[in-house]
C-alpha positions as CSV (number, residue, x, y, z in Angstrom):
1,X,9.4,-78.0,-40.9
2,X,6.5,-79.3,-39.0
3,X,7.5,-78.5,-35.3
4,X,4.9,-79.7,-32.8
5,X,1.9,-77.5,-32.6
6,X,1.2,-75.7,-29.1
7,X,0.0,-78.9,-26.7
8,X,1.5,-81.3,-25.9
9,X,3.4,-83.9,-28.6
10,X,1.8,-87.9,-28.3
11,X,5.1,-90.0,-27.4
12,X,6.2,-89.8,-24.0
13,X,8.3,-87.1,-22.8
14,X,12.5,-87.6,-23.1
15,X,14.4,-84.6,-22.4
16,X,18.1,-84.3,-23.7
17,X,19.9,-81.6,-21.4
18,X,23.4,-79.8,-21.9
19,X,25.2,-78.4,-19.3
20,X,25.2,-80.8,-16.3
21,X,27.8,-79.8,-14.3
22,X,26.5,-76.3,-14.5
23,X,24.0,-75.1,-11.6
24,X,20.9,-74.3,-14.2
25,X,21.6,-77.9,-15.7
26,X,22.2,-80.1,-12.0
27,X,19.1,-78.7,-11.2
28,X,16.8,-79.6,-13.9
29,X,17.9,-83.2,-14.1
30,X,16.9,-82.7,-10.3
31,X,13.7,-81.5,-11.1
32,X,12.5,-84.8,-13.6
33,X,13.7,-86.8,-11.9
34,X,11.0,-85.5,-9.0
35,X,8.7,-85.3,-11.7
36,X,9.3,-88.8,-12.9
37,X,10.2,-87.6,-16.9
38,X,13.2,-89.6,-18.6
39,X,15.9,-87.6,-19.3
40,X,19.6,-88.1,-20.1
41,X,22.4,-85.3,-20.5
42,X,24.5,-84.9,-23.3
43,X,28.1,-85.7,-23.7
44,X,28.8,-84.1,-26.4
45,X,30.7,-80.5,-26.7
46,X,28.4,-77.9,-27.9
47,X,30.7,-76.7,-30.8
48,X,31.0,-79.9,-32.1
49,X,28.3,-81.3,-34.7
50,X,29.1,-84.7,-34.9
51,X,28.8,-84.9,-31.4
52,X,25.4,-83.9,-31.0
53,X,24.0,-85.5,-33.7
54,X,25.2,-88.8,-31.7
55,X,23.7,-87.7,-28.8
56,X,20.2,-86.8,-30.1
57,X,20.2,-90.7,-32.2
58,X,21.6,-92.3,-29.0
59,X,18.7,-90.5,-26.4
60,X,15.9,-89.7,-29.9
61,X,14.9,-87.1,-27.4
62,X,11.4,-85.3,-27.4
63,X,13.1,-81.9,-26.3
64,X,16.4,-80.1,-25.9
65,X,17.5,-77.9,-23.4
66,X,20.8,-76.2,-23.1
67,X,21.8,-74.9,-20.2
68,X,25.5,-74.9,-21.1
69,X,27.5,-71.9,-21.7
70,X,30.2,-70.0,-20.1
71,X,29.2,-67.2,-17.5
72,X,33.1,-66.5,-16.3
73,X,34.6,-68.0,-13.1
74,X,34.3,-66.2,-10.9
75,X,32.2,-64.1,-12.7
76,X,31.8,-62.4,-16.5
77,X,35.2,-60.5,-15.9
78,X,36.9,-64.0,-17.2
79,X,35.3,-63.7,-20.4
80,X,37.0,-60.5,-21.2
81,X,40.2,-61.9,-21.1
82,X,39.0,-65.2,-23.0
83,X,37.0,-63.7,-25.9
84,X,37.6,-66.9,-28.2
85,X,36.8,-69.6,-25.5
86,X,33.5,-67.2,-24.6
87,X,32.3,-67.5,-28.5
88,X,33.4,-70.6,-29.4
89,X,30.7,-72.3,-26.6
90,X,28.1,-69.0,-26.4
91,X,28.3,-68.1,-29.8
92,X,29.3,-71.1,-31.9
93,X,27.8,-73.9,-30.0
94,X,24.7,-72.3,-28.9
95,X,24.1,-72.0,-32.4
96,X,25.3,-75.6,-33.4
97,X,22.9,-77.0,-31.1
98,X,19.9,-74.9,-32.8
99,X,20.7,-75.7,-35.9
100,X,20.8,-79.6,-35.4
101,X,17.4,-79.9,-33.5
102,X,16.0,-77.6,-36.7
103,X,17.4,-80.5,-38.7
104,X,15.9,-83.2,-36.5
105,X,12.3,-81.2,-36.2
106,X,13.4,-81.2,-32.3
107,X,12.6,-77.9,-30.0
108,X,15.4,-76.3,-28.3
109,X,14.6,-74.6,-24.7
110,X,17.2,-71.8,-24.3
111,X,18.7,-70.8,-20.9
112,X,19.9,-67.3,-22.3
113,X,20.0,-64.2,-20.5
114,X,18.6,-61.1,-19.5
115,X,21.5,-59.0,-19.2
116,X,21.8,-57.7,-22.6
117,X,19.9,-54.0,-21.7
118,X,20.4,-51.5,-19.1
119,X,18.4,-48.2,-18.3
120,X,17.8,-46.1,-20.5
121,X,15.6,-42.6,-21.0
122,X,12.3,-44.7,-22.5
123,X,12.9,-47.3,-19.3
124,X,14.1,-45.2,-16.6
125,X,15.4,-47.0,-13.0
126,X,12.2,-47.5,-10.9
127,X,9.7,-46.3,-13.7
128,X,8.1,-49.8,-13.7
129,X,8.8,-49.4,-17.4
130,X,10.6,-53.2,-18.6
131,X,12.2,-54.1,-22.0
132,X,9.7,-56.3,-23.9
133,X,10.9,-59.5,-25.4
134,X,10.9,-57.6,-29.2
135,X,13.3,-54.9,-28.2
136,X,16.6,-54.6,-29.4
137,X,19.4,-54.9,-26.9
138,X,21.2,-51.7,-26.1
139,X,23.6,-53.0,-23.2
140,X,26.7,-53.9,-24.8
141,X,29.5,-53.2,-21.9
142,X,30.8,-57.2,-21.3
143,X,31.8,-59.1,-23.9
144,X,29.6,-61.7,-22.1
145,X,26.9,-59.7,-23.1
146,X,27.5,-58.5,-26.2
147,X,27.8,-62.0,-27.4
148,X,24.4,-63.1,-25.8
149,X,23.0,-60.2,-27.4
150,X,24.4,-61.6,-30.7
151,X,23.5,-65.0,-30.2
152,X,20.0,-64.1,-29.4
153,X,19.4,-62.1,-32.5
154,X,20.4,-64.9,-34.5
155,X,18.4,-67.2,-32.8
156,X,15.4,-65.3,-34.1
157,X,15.5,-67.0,-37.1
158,X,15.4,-70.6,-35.8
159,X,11.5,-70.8,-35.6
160,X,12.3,-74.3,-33.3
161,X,14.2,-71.7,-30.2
162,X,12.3,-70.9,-27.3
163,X,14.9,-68.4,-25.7
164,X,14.3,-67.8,-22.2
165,X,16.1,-64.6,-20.8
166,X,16.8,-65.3,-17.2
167,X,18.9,-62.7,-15.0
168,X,20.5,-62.9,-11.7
169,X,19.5,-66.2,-11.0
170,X,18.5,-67.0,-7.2
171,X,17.6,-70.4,-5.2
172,X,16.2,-71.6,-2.4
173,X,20.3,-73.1,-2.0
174,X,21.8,-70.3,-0.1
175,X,24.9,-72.4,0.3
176,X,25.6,-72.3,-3.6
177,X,28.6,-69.4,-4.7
178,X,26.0,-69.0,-8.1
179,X,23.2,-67.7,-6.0
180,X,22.7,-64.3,-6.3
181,X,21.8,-63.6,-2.7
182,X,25.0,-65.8,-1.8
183,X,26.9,-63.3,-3.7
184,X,25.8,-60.2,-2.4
185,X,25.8,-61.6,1.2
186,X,29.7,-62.4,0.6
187,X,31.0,-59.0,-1.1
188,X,32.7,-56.5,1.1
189,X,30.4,-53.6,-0.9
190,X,27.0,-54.0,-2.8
191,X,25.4,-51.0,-4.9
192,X,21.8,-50.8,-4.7
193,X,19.9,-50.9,-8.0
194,X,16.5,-52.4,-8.5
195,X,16.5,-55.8,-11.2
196,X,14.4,-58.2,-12.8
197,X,15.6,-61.6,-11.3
198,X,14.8,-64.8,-11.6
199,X,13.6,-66.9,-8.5
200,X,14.8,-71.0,-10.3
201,X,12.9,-72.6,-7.4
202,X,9.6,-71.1,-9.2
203,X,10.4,-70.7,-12.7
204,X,12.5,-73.7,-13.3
205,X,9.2,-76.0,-13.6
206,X,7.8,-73.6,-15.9
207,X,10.7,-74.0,-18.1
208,X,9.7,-77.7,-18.2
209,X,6.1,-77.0,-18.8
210,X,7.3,-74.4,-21.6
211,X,8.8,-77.8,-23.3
212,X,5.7,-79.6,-22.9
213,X,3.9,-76.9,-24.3
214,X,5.8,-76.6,-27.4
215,X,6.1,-72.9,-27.2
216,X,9.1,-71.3,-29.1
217,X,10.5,-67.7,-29.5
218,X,12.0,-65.0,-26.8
219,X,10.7,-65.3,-23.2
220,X,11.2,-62.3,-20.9
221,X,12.3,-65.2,-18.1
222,X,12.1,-63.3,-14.4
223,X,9.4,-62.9,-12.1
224,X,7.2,-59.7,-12.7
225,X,8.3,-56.2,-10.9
226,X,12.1,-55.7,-9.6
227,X,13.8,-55.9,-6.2
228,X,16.7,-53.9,-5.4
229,X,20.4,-55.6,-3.4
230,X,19.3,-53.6,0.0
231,X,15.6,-54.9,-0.4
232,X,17.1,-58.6,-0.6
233,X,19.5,-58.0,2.4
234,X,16.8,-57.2,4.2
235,X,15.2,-60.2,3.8
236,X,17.9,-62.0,4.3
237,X,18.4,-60.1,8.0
238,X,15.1,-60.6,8.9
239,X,14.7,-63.7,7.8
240,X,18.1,-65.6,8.1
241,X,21.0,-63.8,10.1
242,X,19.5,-60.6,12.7
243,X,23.2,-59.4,12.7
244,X,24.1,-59.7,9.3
245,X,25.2,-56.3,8.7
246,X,26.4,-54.5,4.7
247,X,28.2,-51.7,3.1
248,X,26.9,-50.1,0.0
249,X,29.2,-48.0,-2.6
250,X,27.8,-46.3,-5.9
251,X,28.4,-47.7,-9.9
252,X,31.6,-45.4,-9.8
253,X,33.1,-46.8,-6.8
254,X,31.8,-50.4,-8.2
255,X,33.3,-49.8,-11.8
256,X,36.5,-49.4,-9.9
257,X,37.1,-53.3,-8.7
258,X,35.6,-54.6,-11.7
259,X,36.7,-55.0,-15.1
260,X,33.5,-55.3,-17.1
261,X,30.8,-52.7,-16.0
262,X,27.5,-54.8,-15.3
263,X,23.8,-54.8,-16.8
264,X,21.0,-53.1,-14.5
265,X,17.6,-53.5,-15.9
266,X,13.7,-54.7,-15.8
267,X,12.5,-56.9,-17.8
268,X,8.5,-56.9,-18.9
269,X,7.3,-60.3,-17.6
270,X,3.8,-59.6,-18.7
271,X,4.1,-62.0,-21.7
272,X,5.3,-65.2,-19.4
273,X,2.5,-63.9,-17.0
274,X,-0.4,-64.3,-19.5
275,X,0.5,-67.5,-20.2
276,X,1.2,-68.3,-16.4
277,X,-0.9,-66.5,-14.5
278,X,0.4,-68.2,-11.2
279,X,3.6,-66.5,-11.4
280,X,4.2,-64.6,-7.9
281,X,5.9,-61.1,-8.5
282,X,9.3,-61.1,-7.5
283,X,9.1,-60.0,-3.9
284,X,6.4,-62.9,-2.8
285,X,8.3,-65.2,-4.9
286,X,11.7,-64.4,-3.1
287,X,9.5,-65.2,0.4
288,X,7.4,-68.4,-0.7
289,X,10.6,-70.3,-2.3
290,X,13.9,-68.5,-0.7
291,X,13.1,-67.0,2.6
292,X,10.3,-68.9,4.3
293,X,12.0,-72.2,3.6
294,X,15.1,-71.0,4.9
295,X,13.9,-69.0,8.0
296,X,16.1,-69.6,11.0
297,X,13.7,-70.6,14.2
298,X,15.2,-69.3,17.4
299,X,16.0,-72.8,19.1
């Protein structure tokens, strides 16, 4: 197939994006245009062919990335109750899109998730134990996430993917219903469960540098370590509102306003740290890019 070795390819850089009315996608076409790299976003729908292949010969791109897909509204609940409109774009399109930049010798960067494992007896909660990019997916309790996990497995076959498993996304954009910390801050009860998460304000420039770097296969994509929902309110307290004041409740009490029980895990990051060794554990990286920007000065 001849995809580009490791380094970077000769003609200048030309990203096509999916997914820019999503948060993931607004922000990378935020990100070259800072960086002064031409990109354009695709129009077409992920589950149609045709439509693709006249985006890629309209843009003749130098990379792909998708960050479209449906996460729910307002959250992964929806998908339960729209299982064909969750596979046609995560399932179908996803793999529409991989197949077409295999055909076109093109590499497709991946915004996939994390939340396909949970705890388990080999990686127990707080044993600093993660799930490494080759293990199987044992977390199957939304249909959001069982079709990730499907999606993902298939993927492993397109030797052009470069799957990037992010989870709980968080930016320095505390205004922004996505955020993670926005959504914590704003629930009446929060359970209290370390995570691997994923700080975009850092790791969103990596993603780019991934591109340029050629590099292909699953990416454990979340800053090293784990921080639990009372660690980051904390933070937030301290940092952003000293009377800001929460309520937690335990996974039975949780399980009881939700329809779709959620993923709880931490993810190895070793493999994205070797070939980054910059990348700030999750805890400094939650200070440098969230809270220090953010801090509220007593006027």
């Amino acid at each position: 197939m001849g995809f580009p070795a490791n380094g970077s390819s000769e003609k200048p850089l030309k990203f096509l994006i999916y997914g820019r009315t999503g948060w993931i996608g607004g922000l990378l076409g935020k990100l070259c245009e800072a960086k002064g790299i031409d990109f354009e976003y695709g129009s077409g729908r992920l589950e149609n062919r045709i439509s693709l292949e006249s985006d890629i010969a309209s843009v003749n791109p130098t990379h792909v990335f998708n960050a479209a897909g449906v996460t729910g509204r307002p959250n992964v609940d929806w998908c339960e109750s729209h299982k064909v409109e969750t596979i046609r774009t995560n399932v179908v399109g996803t793999l529409t899109l991989a197949d077409v930049c295999r055909e076109k010798g093109l590499i497709l960067i991946n915004y996939a998730t994390g939340c396909i494992f949970e705890y388990d007896e080999a990686h127990p909660i707080g044993s600093g134990i993660g799930f490494k990019e080759e293990d199987t997916p044992n977390f199957t309790g939304s249909f959001y996430s069982k079709t990730k996990a499907m999606v993902e497995e298939l993927l492993k076959n397109y030797e052009n993917v470069c799957t990037l498993r992010v989870r709980m996304p968080i930016s320095s954009d505390l205004t922004n219903p996505r955020n993670f910390i926005t959504k914590i801050t704003r629930y009446d009860k929060v359970v209290n469960i370390p995570n691997s998460m994923t700080i975009l304000d850092e790791l969103l420039p990596i993603s780019i540098e991934m591109g340029k770097r050629n590099l292909t296969g699953i990416w454990n994509f979340t800053n090293p370590g784990v921080v639990s929902h009372n660690e980051i309110l904390e933070m937030y307290r301290d940092h952003i509102d000293p009377s800001f004041t929460w309520k937690n409740f335990d996974l039975e009490e949780q399980a009881k306003v939700i329809i779709a029980p959620r993923s709880n895990n931490e993810l190895d990051a070793n493999k994205l740290k070797t070939e980054f060794p910059e990348l700030l554990s999750i805890k400094e990286s939650l200070i440098k890019y969230v809270f220090e920007p953010n801090k509220k000065t007593a006027s």
